[in-house]
C-alpha positions in Angstrom: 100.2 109.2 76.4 104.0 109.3 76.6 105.8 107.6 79.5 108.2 109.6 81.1 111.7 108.2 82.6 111.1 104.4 84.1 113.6 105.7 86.5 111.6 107.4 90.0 113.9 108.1 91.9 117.8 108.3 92.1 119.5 107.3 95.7 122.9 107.8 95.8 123.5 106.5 92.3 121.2 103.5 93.1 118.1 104.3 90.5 114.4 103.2 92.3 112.1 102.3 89.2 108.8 103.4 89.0 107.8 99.6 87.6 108.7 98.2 91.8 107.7 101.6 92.7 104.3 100.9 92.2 104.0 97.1 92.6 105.2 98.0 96.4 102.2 100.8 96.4 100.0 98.5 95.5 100.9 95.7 97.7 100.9 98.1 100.8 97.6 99.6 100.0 95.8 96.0 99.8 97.3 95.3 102.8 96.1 98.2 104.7 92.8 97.1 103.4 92.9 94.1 103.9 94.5 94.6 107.7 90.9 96.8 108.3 88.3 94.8 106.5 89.8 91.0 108.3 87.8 91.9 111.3 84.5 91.2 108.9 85.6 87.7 107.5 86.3 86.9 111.4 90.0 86.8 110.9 92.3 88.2 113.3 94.5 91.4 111.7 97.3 90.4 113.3 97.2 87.3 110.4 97.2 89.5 107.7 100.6 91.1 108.0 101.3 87.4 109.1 100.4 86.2 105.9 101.6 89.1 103.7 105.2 88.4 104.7 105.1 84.8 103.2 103.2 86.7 100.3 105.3 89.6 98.8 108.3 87.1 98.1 106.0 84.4 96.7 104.2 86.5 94.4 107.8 88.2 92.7 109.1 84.5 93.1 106.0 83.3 91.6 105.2 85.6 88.9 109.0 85.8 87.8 110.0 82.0 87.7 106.1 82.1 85.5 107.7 84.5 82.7 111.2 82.9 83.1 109.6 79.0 82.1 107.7 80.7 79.2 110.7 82.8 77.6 113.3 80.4 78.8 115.0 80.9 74.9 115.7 84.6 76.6 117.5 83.6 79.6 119.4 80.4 79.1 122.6 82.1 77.4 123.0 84.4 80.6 121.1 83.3 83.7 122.0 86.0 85.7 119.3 88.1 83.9 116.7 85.8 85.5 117.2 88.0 89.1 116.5 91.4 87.2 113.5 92.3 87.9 113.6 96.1 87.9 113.3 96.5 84.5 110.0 94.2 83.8 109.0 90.5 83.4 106.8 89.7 86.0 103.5 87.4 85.1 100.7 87.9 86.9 99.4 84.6 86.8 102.5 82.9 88.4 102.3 85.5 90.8 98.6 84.4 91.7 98.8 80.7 91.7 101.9 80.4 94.3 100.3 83.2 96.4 97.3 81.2 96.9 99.6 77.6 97.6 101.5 79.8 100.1 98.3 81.0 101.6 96.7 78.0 101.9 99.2 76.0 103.8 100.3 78.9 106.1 96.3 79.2 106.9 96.5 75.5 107.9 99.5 75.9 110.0 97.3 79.0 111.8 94.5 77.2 111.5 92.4 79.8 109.8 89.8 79.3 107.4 91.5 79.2 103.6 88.6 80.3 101.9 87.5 83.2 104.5 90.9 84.5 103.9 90.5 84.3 99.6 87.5 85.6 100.1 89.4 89.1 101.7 92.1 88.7 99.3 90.4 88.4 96.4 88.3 91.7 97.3 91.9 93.7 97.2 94.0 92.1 94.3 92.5 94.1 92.0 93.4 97.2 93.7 97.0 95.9 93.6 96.8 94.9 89.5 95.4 98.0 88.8 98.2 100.4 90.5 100.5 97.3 89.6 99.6 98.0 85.7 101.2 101.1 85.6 104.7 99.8 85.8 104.0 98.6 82.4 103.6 102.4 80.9 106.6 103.3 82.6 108.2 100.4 81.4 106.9 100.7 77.7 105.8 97.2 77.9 103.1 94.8 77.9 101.3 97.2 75.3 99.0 96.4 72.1 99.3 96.7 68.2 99.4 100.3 66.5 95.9 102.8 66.7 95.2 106.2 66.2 92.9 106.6 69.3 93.4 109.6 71.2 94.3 107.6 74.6 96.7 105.8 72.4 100.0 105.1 74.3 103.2 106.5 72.4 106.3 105.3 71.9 108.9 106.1 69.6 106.3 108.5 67.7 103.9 105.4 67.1 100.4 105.0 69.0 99.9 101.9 70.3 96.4 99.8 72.4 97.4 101.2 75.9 96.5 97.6 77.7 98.0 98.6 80.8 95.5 101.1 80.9 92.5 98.9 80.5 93.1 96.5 82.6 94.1 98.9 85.7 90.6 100.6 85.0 88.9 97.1 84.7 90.9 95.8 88.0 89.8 98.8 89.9 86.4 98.7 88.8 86.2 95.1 89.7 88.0 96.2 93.4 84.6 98.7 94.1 82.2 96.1 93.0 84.2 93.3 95.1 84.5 96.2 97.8 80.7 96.2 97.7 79.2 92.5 97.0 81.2 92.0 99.9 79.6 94.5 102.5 76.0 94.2 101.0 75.5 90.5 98.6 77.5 88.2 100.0 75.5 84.6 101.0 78.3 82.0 100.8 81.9 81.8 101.6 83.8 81.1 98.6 81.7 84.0 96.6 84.1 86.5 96.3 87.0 84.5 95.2 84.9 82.7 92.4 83.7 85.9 91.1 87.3 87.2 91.0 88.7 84.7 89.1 86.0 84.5 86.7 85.6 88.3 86.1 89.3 89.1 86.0 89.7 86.0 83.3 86.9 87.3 81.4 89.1 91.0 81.0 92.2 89.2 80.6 91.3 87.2 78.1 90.2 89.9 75.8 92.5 92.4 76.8 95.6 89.9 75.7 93.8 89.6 72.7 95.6 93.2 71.8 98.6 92.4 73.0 102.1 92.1 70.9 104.4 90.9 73.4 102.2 87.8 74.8 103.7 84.5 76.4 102.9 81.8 74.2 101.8 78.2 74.8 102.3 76.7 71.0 100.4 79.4 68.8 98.0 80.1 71.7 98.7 83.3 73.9 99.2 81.7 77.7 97.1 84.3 79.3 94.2 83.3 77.5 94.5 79.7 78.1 95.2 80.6 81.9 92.1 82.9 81.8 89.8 80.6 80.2 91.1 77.6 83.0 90.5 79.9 85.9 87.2 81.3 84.2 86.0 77.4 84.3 87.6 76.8 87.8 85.5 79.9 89.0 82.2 79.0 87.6 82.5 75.1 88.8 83.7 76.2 92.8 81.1 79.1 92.1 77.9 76.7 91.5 79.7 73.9 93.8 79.9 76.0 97.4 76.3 77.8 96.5 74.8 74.7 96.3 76.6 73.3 99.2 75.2 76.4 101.3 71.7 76.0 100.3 71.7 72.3 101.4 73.3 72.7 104.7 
């Protein structure tokens, strides 16, 4: 796989990048999801593109300021750099964890149930990572050490562990089988969001593994420390609101 130009689109000399390209598909198509599905989780549509307004900025805000902290050495001679987005640098994990603070005091203000709404978010992130990932080939990012497999990503003549790739197909495997425990297995609220974070972390965590261009925390890779804290988060809420529904 070669990427071709990162560039989608020129507009009177103003270049529109396939990276924010697709992040903005991806946002609008879990929104539109979302928007029909909210009815299920007995929240009002009208909340959802409510909500996603307070959302979009908190999740580039969130998931830039994230991969600013860690690579800090990168940005402290010329700040400036910190607002340019367009050409990479957004962490997913930043972006997730301010989403979710955001969400959670806007549902209070609304007075709608926090973890009814995480339950229908979490069933469409995944659809959003994995169109989202793809900015990453375009980019010529984010990608893993040198192979010869065929579905190797190239760049500069040299294959390298397309991780892009198999996370987007994990993530949008893990949107159908959240798409489905939600219409068929669901028994408690909370359910959806617990087995989000804990399969998502599980991928991430061996997926960064490959990685060359990893955030660090000391000489551990952040994502995998984040995975394996949400992974544990996940599994404790997990057993915590099933047993809290089969004793009520």
């Amino acid at each position: 796989m070669i990427a071709p130009n990162p560039v989608a689109i020129e507009i009177f000399g103003f270049s529109i990048m396939w990276y924010g390209l697709l992040i903005g598909t991806g946002f609008l198509l879990a929104t539109l999801i979302a928007y029909k599905r909210a009815p299920l989780h007995n929240i009002n549509s009208e909340f959802i593109l409510d909500l996603v307004i307070w959302l979009i900025p908190s999740a580039i805000i969130g998931a830039r300021a994230y991969f600013v902290i860690f690579k800090w050495a990168d940005f402290k001679d010329n700040p400036i750099e910190i607002f340019n987005i367009r050409g990479g640098g957004l962490a997913i994990h930043g972006g997730l964890i301010l989403c979710f603070l955001v969400a959670y005091f806007i549902c209070k203000i609304r007075k709608v149930n926090f973890i009814k709404g995480a339950d229908l978010c979490a069933v469409v992130i995944p659809l959003g990572q994995a169109i989202g990932r793809w900015g990453n080939f375009f980019n010529e990012e984010a990608h893993g050490g040198p192979t010869d497999l065929p579905w190797a990503q190239i760049i500069n003549g040299v294959g390298y562990h397309p991780t892009f790739l198999y996370e987007s197909l994990w993530c949008f495997g893990l949107f159908l089988f959240l798409l489905w425990f939600d219409n068929k297995k669901q028994k408690f609220d909370g359910q959806i969001l617990t087995l989000y974070m804990m399969l998502y972390s599980l991928e991430r965590f061996f997926v960064e593994g490959l990685r060359t261009d990893s955030l660090m925390i000391g000489f551990l890779r952040q994502a995998q420390v984040i995975s394996i804290v949400f992974f544990l988060i996940g599994l404790g809420a997990y057993i915590l609101l099933k047993n809290r529904k089969q004793n009520t």
